[in-house]
N, C-alpha and C positions, 0 to 999 in steps of 0.2 A: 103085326110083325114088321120090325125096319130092318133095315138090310148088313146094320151094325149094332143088333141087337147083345145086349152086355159084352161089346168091346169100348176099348178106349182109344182114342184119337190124340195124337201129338198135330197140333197147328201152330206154326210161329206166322211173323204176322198177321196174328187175326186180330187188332185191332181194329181197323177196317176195308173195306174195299172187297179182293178178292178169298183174303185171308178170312175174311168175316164173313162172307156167302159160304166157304166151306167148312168151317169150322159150324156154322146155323143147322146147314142140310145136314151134317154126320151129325149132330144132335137129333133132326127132324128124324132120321134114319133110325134113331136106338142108341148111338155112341155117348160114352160118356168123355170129355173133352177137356186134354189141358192145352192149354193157351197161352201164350207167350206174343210179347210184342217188345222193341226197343221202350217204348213212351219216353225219349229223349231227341233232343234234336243232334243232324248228322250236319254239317255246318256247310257242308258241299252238293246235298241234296239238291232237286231243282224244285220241289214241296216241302211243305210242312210235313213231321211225321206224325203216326198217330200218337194220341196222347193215354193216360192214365185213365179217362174218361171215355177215350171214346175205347179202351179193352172193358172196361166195366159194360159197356151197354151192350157189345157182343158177349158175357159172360151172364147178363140182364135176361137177355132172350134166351139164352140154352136153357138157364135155370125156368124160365116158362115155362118151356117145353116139359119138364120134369125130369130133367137129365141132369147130373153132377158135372162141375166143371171146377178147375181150378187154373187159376192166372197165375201172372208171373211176369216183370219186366223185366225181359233179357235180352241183349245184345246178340246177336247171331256170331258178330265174328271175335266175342268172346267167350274162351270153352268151360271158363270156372260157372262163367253165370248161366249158362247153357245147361251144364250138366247140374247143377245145385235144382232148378228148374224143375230138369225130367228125372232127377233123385223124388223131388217132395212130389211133384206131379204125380210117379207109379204110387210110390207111399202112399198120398191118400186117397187114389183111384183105384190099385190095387193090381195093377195089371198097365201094360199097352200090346195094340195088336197092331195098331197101322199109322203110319209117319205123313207127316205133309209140310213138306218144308215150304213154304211159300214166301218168304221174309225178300222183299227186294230194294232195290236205292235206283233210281235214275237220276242223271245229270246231263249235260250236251256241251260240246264244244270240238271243234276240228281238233284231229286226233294229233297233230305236232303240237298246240298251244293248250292243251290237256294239263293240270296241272298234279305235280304228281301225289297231292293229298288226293285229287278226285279219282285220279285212278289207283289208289288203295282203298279207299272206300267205295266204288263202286266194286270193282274185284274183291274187296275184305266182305261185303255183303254177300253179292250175287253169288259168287262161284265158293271161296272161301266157307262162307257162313254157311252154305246148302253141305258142306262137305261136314263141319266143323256139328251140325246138326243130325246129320247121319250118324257119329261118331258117339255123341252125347245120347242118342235115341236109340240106334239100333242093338245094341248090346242089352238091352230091356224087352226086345224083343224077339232074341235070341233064346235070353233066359226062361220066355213065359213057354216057350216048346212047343207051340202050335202054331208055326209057321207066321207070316203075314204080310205087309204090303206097305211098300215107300212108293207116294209118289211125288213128286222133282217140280217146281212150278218154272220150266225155261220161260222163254218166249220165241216168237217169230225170226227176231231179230241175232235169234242165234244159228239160225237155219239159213235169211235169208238178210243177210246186215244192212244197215242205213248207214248212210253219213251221219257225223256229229255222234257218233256214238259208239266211237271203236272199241273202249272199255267197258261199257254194255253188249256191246256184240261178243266177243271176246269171250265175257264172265259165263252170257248164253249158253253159245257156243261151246262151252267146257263143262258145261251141267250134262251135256251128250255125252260125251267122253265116261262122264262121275258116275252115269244112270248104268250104262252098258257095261262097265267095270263093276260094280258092287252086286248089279244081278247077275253077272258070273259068278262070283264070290259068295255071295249069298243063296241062290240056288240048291245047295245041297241044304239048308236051315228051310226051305220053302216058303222064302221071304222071296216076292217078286218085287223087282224096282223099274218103275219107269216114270217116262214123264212128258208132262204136259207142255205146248207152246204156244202162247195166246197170240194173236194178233192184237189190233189195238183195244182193249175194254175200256168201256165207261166207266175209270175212274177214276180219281184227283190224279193219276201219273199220265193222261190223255187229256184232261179237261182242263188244264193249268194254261194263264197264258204263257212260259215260255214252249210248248209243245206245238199249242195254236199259232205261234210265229212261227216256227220252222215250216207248217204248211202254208200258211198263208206270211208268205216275208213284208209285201207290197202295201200291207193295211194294219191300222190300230182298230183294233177291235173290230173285226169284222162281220158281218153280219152271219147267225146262225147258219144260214140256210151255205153260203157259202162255206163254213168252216168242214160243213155234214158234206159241202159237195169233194172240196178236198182228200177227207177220208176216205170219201167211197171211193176216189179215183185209184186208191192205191189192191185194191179190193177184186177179187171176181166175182162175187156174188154182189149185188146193187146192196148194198150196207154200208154203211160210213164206220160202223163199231159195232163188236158184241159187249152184252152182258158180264160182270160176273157168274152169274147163274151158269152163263153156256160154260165158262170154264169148270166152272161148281159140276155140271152135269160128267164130263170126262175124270175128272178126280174122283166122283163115286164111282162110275164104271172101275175105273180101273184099281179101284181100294178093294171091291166087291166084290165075293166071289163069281161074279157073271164074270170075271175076265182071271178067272182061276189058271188059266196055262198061259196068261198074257204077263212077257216081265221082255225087260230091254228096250224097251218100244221109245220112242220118241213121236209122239203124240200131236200133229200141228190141230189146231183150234181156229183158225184165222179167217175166216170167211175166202180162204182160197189165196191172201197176198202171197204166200213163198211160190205160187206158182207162177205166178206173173208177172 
């Protein structure tokens, strides 16, 4: 018995990285899972995004497990291809019970010399798109009458902001606002909403070198061990970075009924940075 045993899961990007550890485990869990990712490039991004290939290889592994899953490239902060998406998605799943908006963009740059495509696509992503997802999803899960559960993927840096990242902060920052507002409002349907805020994880949006410059400014290519020392410094717990997984682990908590009277919540994950 998993803990999302014949429900189904809306994940946007779970191409890879964090989207792709939670979209795995709600499989691993019982869910059956539709998936969505841009697989285009955003031209202001500070990565590559996922591709066509790499939502195949997260839709690879569900189907392992024996779970149904159905994909879809879609753009977050567009609502035709969003909702066309989570239309074929219930159609041939049958049902959705619980929502995971995860779909993110990072870029940097001192927030007067920001240019203003990056701060609509980082806002048309982060904060936009998280909305714009809600929107396309949640009324599917209105319809099925048995209640269920959105959870919001912030970050750290909406709680506790960095430089170079005012438009990332910002977007953050406004996911709090989105999470607290909709589980008012949803509340009486017995849809809980909250959400999650990572610290740094280990993956292509932390491991890239223009991130590894912002901590280490003084050095090309600097040695591992110095890169792991940087991170930690920002850190309470002696850790440079978590996992997806760890984020993965508070997205089922709080999808699951163990956190059945838990909605509103803004969730840090971070190994302790917003407190320090």
């Amino acid at each position: 018995m998993g803990l999302f045993d014949d429900r189904v899961v809306f994940v946007s990007g779970a191409g890879r990285g964090q989207g792709r550890s939670h979209a795995i485990r709600f499989a691993q869990e019982g869910a059956d899972v539709i998936a969505v990712d841009i697989c285009r490039p955003i031209s202001t991004s500070a990565i590559p995004l996922a591709t066509e290939d790499d939502l195949a290889e997260t839709a690879d592994a569900i189907r392992a497990m024996g779970r149904r899953v159905f994909t879809a490239n879609a753009d977050v902060r567009n609502a035709h291809e969003l909702e066309s998406a989570v239309a074929e998605g219930v159609d041939r799943l049958g049902r959705l019970d619980i929502v995971c908006s995860n779909a993110g963009l990072e870029s940097f740059g001192p927030a007067l010399e920001l240019s203003e495509q990056s701060w609509k696509d980082n806002v048309g992503v982060n904060l936009t798109g998280a909305w714009q997802v809600c929107k396309a999803t949640i009324p599917h899960v209105i319809a099925g009458g048995r209640g269920g559960s959105v959870v919001i993927i912030g970050s750290s840096s909406g709680i506790r902001p960095r430089a170079y990242s005012a438009h990332y902060n910002s977007a953050k920052a406004g996911l709090i606002g989105l999470t607290k507002s909709l589980a008012i409002e949803l509340g009486p349907s017995n849809i809980r909403v909250n959400s999650v805020h990572p610290g740094g994880v280990r993956t292509e949006m932390i491991t890239n070198e223009k991130v590894i410059r912002l901590f280490v400014p003084e050095q090309d290519d600097p040695p591992q061990e110095v890169v792991r020392e940087r991170f930690q410094a920002i850190n309470v717990l002696p850790i440079p970075w978590i996992e997806p997984e760890d984020v993965t682990n508070a997205v089922v908590f709080l999808a699951s009924d163990q956190a059945r009277f838990v909605t509103g919540v803004a969730l840090p994950v971070d190994a302790g940075c917003t407190i320090k």
